[in-house]
C-alpha positions in Angstrom: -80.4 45.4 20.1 -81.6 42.7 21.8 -81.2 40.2 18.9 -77.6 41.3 19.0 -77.4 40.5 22.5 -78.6 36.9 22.3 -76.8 36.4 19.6 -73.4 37.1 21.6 -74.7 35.1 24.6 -75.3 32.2 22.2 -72.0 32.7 20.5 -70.4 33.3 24.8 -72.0 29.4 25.5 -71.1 28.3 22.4 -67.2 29.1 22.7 -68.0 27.6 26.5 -68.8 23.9 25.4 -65.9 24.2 22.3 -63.3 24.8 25.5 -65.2 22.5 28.2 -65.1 19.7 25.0 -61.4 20.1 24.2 -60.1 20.4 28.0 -62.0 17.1 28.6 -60.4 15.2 25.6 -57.3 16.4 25.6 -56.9 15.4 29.6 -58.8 12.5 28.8 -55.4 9.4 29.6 -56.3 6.1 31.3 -54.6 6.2 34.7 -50.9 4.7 34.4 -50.7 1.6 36.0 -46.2 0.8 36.3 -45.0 -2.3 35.8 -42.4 -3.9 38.6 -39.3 -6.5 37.5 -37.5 -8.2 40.5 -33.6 -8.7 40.4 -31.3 -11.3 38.8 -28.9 -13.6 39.7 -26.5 -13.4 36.6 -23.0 -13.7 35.2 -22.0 -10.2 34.1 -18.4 -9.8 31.7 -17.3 -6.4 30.3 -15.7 -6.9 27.0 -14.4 -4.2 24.4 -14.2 -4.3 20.4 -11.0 -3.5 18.9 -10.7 -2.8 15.4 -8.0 -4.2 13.1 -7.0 -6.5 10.2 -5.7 -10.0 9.7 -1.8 -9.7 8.5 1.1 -12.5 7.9 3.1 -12.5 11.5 6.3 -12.1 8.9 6.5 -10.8 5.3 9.8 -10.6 3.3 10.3 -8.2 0.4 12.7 -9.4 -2.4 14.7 -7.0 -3.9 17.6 -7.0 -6.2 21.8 -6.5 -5.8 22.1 -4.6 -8.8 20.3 -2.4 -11.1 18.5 -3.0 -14.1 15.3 -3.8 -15.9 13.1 -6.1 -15.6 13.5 -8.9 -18.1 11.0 -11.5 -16.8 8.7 -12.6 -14.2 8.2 -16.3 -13.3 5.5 -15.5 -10.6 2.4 -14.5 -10.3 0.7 -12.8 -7.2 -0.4 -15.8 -5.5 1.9 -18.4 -6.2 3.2 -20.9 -3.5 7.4 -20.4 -3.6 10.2 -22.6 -1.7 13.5 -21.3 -0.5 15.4 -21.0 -4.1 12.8 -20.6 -6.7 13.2 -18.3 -9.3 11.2 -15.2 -9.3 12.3 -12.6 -11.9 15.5 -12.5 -14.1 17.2 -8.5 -14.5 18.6 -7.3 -17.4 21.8 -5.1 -16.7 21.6 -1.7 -18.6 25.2 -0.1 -17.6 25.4 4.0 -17.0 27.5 5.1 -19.7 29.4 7.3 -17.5 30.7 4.2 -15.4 31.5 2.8 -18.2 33.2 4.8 -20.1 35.4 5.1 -16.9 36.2 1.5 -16.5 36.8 1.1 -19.8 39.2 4.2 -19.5 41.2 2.4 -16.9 41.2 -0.4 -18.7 43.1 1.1 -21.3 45.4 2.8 -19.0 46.4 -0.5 -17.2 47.3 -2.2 -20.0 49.4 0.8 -21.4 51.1 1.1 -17.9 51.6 -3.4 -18.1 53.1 -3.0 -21.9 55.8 -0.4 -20.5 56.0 -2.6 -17.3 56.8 -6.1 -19.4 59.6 -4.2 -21.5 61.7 -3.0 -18.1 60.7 -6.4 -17.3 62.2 -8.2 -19.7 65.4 -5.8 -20.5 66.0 -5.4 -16.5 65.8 -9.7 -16.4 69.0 -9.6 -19.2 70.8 -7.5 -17.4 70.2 -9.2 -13.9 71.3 -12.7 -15.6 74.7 -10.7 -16.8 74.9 -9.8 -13.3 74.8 -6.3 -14.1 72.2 -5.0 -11.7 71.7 -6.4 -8.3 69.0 -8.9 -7.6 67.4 -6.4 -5.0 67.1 -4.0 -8.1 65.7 -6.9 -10.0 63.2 -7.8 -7.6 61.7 -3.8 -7.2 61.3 -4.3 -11.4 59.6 -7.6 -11.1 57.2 -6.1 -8.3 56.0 -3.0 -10.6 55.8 -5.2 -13.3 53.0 -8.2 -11.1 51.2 -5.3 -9.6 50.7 -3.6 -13.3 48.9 -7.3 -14.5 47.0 -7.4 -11.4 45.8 -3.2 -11.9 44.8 -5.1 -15.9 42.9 -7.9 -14.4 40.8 -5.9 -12.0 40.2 -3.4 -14.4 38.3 -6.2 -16.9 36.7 -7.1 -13.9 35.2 -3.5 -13.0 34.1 -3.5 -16.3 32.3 -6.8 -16.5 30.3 -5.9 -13.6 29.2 -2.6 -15.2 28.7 -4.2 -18.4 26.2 -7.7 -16.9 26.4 -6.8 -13.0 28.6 -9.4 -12.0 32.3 -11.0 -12.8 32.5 -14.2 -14.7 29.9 -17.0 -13.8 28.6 -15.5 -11.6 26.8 -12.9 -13.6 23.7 -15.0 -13.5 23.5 -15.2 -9.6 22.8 -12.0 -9.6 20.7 -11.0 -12.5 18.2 -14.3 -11.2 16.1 -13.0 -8.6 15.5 -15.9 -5.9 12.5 -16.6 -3.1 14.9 -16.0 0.2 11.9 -17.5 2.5 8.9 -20.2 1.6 5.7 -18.8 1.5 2.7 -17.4 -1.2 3.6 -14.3 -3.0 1.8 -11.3 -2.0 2.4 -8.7 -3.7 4.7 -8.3 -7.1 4.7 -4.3 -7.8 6.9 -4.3 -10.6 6.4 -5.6 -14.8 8.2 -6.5 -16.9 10.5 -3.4 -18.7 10.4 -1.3 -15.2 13.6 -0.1 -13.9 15.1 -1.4 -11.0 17.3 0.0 -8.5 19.9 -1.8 -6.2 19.6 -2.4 -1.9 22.4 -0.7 -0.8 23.4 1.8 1.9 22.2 4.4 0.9 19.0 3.4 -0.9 16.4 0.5 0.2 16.0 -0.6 -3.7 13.0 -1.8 -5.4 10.8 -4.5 -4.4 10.3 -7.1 -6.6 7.9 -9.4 -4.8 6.4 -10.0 -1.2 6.2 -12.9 0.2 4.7 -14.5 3.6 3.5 -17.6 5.3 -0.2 -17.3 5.5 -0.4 -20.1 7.7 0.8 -18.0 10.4 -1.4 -15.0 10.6 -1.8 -12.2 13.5 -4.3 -9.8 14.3 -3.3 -6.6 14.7 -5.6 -3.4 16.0 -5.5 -0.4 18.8 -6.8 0.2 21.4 -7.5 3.5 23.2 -5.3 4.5 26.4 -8.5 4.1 28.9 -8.7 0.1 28.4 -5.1 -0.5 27.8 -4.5 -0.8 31.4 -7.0 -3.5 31.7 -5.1 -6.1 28.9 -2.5 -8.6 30.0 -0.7 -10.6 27.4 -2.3 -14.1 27.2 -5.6 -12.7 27.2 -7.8 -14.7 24.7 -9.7 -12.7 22.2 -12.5 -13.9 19.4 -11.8 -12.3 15.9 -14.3 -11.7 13.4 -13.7 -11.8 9.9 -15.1 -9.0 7.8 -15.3 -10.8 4.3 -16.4 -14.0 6.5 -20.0 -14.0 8.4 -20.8 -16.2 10.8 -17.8 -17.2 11.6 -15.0 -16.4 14.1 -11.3 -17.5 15.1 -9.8 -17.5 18.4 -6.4 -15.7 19.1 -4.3 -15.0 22.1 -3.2 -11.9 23.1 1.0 -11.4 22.6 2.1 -8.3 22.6 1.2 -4.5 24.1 2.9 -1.7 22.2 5.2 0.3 25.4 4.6 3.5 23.8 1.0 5.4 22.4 0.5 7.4 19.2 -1.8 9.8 19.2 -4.8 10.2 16.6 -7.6 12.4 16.8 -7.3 13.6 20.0 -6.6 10.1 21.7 -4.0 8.2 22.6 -4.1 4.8 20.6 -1.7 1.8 21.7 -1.0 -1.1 19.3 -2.0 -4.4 20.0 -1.5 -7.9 18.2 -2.3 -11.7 18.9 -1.7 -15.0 17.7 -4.5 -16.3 15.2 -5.6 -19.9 15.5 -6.5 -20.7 11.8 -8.7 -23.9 11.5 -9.0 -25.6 7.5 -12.3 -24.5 7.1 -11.7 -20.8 6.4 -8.9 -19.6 3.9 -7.7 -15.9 5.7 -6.3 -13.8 3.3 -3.7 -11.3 4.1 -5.1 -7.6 4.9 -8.8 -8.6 5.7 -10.5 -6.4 8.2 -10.8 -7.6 11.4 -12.8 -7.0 14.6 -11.0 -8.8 17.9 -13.6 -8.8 21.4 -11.5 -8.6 24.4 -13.5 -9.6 28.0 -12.4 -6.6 30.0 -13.9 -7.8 33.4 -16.0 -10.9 34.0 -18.2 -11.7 37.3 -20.3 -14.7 37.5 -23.8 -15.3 40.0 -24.4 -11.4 41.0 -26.9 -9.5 41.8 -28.0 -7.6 39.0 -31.2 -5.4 37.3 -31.6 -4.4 33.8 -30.0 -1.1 33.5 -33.0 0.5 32.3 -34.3 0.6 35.6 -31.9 3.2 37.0 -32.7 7.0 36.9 -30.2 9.1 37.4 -30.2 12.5 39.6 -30.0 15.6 37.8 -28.2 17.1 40.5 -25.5 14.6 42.0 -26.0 12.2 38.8 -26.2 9.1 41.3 -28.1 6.6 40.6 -31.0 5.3 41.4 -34.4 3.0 41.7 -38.0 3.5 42.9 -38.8 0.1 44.9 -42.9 -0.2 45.3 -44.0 -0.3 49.2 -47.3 -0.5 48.5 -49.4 -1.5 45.5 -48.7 0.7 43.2 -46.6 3.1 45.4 -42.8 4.0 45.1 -40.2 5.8 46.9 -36.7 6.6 45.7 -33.7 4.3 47.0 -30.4 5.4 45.9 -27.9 2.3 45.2 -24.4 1.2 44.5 -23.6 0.2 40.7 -20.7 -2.2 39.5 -19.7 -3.8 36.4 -22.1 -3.3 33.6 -22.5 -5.1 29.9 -24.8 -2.6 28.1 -28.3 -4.4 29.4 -27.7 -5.8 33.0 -25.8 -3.8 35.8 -24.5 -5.1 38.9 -25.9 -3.9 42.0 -23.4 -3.6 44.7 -26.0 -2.2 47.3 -29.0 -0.4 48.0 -31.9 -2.7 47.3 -32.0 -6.9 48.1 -33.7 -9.7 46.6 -37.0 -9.9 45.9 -37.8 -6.3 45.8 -39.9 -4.8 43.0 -38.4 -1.8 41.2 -40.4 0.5 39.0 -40.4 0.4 35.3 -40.0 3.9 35.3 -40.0 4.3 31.4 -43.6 2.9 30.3 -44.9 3.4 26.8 -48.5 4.6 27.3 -50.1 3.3 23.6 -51.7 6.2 21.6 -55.5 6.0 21.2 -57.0 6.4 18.3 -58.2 9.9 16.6 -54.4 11.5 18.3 -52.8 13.7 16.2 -49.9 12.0 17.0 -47.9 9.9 14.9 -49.2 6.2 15.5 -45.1 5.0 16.1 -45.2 7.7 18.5 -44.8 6.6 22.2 -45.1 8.8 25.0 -42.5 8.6 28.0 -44.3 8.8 31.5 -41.7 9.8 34.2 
C-alpha cells in the first residue's frame, strides 16, 4: 500500500512540473515594444483603372450592289488601300426565276412592237391618202414608240439579271472598290462565297474592313459610382496589353448619356482620343487599360493608412497617439482623399505627433510549432 501511495504522489509532482514547465513556455513572449511613425506632408491623387481596347476612331465595311460570287480578291488583310483601289471582282450568277421572267417579257415586247410596226406602217399609207385624220395617226404612232421603248427596257432588265448591270457599266459594279484610304482589317469572305446585295431590306455581305489606324481611340466603361467624377478633356494614360513598359496619353472625348447594365451594375461607355507616337505600331482591337486621376490634392497632411483602426461599433476611424513613452490613448480623426497607402487627415491629430503602429509582427522564436512565415498580429 504504501509503495502505491508514493508512487501516485511521485506520478501527482510529476504531472505538477510537466504543467508548471509548459504554462511557463508557452507564456514565455518578450514584452512588445510599438513602433511610432510621425505624419507627412504629401501630394495625394485618387485615380481609377478602366478597362478597354484600342479601336480605329472610324471603320468602313465594303459591301457589294449586287449579288454574286466571289470571283477574286486583290487584297489581303493588311494591305494599305487609297480611295479607288480595287478590292474584289463579283461574278453575277442570275436566279433563274428572274430570268426566265425577263426573258418572258422580252418576248412579249417584241411580239406586242411586230403588231405595233404593221398598224404603223398600214395606218402611215392611209394617213398620206388622207384617209384617216392626223389626230388618229398620231394615237398609232404613240402605241407604236411606247411598244420599242417596253423592247428596249426589257433587254435592259435582262442584262442586269444576266451580269448585274446595263451596258458598260456592268463592270462598275461587279469591281468592288476601297470607298475610304486606310489598311484593310478584316476580309471575311474567299473566293467562291456567295454574296448578297446592300439594300433595304438586307445590310449585304461584307467584303472587307477598312480603317485609318493612324487615328485610334480607346474605348472602355466605367461603373455608375465614378462616372460623376469625369469631365470630357480629362487626360488619361493608356496601357497597352501586348506592349510593356510603355504607355500613350489620350484625352478624354466623349461620356455615353445613357448606362447599360451588366452584372448587377450600371456600366457607362467611355472613349478618348489616342496620341500615337512612331515608336509603337497599335494594332486595332488590343486590350487596353486607361488610368483616370479621379481627385488630386497636393502638400496635405497625411499618415499611412495602415495606421487607422477602425471601431467595431461606429466603424470611425481612428489612431492611438503615444503620451508617454510607450503609452497610447485613442484619438478619433477626420479622413479625406485616399490613394491605397497614404490617407489624408482632415483633423484629429497635428504635426509631429507619434501614432502607434498598431499592427507589429512579433518574429517567431525558434522551437514554435508555428510555421516560420507565420507572423503574429499584436492588437
Amino acid at each position: 500500500m504504501k509503495i502505491l501511495k508514493y508512487s501516485a504522489i511521485s506520478l501527482l509532482v510529476i504531472g505538477a512540473l510537466f504543467a508548471a514547465a509548459y504554462f511557463i513556455k508557452t507564456n514565455d513572449k518578450s514584452v512588445i515594444v510599438y513602433d511610432t511613425q510621425k505624419t507627412l506632408i504629401t501630394s495625394i491623387e485618387r485615380k481609377t483603372v478602366v478597362t478597354g481596347k484600342v479601336i480605329p476612331e472610324d471603320e468602313v465595311e465594303i459591301k457589294p450592289q449586287i449579288q454574286g460570287i466571289i470571283d477574286v480578291i486583290f487584297v489581303e488583310e493588311g494591305d494599305l488601300v487609297k480611295t479607288g483601289d480595287l478590292l474584289a471582282k463579283i461574278k453575277v450568277v442570275p436566279n433563274e426565276q428572274n430570268l426566265n421572267s425577263a426573258e418572258g417579257r422580252l418576248a412579249n415586247s417584241r411580239i406586242v412592237l411586230k403588231n405595233a410596226d404593221i398598224e404603223f406602217n398600214r395606218n402611215k399609207d392611209l394617213y398620206e391618202k388622207g384617209i384617216i385624220s392626223k389626230q388618229d395617226f398620231d394615237n398609232v404612232q404613240l402605241r407604236y414608240n411606247q411598244s420599242k421603248l417596253d423592247v428596249s427596257n426589257a433587254i435592259s432588265d435582262l442584262q442586269i439579271i444576266r451580269s448585274g448591270s446595263k451596258g458598260g457599266a456592268a463592270s462598275a459594279n461587279t469591281n468592288i472598290r476601297a470607298t475610304v484610304p486606310g489598311t484593310v482589317l478584316e476580309i471575311p469572305v474567299e473566293e467562291g462565297f456567295q454574296v448578297i446585295a446592300s439594300n433595304s431590306f438586307n445590310a449585304g455581305t461584307t467584303i472587307a474592313t477598312i480603317a485609318d489606324l493612324n487615328k485610334m481611340i480607346f474605348e472602355g466603361k466605367v461603373d455608375e459610382a465614378e462616372v460623376g467624377k469625369l469631365k470630357v478633356g480629362m487626360p488619361l494614360e493608356v496601357s497597352l496589353g501586348a506592349i510593356e513598359d510603355q504607355a500613350l496619353q489620350a484625352k478624354l472625348k466623349f461620356i455615353a448619356p445613357k448606362g447599360n447594365e451588366e452584372q448587377g451594375a450600371v456600366q457607362f461607355k467611355i472613349e478618348a482620343d489616342l496620341y500615337l507616337n512612331d515608336s509603337i505600331f497599335v494594332r486595332a482591337g488590343y486590350s487596353a487599360n486607361a488610368s483616370l486621376v479621379l481627385e488630386r490634392k497636393d502638400s496635405i497632411m497625411a499618415i499611412s493608412e495602415s495606421l487607422l483602426q477602425f471601431d467595431r461599433k461606429t466603424e470611425e476611424p481612428y489612431v492611438e497617439i503615444e503620451t508617454e513613452d510607450q503609452k497610447f490613448e485613442r484619438r478619433d480623426v477626420k479622413i479625406g482623399i485616399s490613394d491605397g497607402v497614404n490617407v489624408e487627415i482632415i483633423s484629429g491629430i497635428s504635426e509631429n505627433e507619434k501614432i502607434k503602429v498598431w499592427n507589429k509582427t512579433e518574429p517567431i522564436k525558434k522551437g514554435d510549432d508555428r510555421s516560420s512565415t507565420e507572423n503574429e498580429i499584436i492588437d
